[in-house]
N, C-alpha and C positions, 0 to 999 in steps of 0.2 A: 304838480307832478314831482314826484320823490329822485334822486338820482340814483340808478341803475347802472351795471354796468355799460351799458348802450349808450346812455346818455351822453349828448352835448352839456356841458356846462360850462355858462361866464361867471367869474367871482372876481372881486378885490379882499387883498391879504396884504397881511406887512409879516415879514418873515426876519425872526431872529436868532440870533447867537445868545448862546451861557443862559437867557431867561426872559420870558413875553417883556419883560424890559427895558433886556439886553441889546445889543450893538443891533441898529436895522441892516441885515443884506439887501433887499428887495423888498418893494410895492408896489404890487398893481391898486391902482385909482378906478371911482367909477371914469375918469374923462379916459382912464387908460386899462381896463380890466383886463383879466386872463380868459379866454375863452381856448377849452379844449376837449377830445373826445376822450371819455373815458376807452378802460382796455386798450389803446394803442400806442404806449411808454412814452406817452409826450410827459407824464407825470411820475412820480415814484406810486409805486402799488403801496405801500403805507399811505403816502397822502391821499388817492384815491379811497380808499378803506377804508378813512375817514370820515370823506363825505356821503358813502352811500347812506339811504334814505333821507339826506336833509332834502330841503323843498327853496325854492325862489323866497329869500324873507330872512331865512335861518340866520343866525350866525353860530360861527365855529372859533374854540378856541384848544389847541391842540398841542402837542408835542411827538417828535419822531425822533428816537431816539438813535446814536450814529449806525448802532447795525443794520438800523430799515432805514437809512439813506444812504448815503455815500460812503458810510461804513471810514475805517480809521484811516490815518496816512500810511502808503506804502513807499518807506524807504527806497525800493528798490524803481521807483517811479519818478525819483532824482537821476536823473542820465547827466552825464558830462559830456559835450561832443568838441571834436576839431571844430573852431572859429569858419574853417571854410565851407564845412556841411550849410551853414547860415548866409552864404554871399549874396541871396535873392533877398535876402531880408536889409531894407536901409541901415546906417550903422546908427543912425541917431536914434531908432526904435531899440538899439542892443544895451538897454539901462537896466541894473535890478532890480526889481518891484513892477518893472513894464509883462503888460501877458502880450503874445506874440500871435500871431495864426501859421499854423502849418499845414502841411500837408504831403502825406506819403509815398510813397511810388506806384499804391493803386489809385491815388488821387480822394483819400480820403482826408478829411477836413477836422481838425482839432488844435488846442490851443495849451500852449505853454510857459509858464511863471518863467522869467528871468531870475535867478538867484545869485548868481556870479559870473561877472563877467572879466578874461584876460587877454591879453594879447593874443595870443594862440588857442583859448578853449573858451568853454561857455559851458555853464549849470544850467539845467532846464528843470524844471519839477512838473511834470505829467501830471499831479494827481490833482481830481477834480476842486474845484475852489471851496467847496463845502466838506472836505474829505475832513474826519476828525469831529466834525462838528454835530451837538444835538441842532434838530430844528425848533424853534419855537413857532408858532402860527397864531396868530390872528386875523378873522374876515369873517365875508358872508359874501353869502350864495343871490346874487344878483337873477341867473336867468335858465332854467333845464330846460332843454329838449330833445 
């Protein structure tokens, strides 16, 4: 069976920076694969578009370049906030390079790079961890349905 947009599909991938050689972000394993439905943005619609018509067997070897991912860094998605806005957050999690979990006043759930941290404020950087970056992709299509 070919993938469709309907389609379930399990794969394993190793997903990189700069070049299929470059820095690994992610891999799913067969002990650990990805299984997801297509057309329901559990995925980027570049990386879906990809795969339609391979079949269980395939493999794929790809690139998504930053505009059909996560597209560039947005400057204006560095926020500085008052130290207090963060008092539910422990202070030993408040290091640079730590990502934090948040959440809004409608109780929406997202997550934020530490970049600098003072006595009185704090840098957050919003923009997603891939933002800026090409994808590189390598895997194969374990299972459609």
């Amino acid at each position: 069976m070919q993938i469709t947009k309907d389609s379930t599909v399990t794969l394993i991938y190793t997903l990189h920076f700069d070049s299929f050689e470059g820095e690994v972000f992610e891999v799913a394993t067969e002990e650990d694969p990805v299984e997801f439905k297509m057309s329901t943005g559990d995925m980027l619609d570049s990386f879906e578009a990809k795969l339609l018509g391979l079949k269980a067997g395939d493999e794929f070897k790809f690139m998504i370049p930053v505009d059909e991912a996560y597209g560039e860094e947005d400057e204006e998605a560095i926020v500085e906030f008052p130290m207090d806005m963060l008092e539910d957050v422990p202070t030993d999690e408040l290091e640079p390079g730590n990502v934090i979990p948040l959440e809004d006043e409608d109780g929406n759930e997202f997550e934020a790079l530490i970049i600098e941290v003072e006595e009185d404020k704090i840098v957050l950087d919003f923009n997603h961890p891939l933002a800026g970056e090409d994808l590189f992709v390598v895997g194969k299509v374990i299972e459609v349905k």
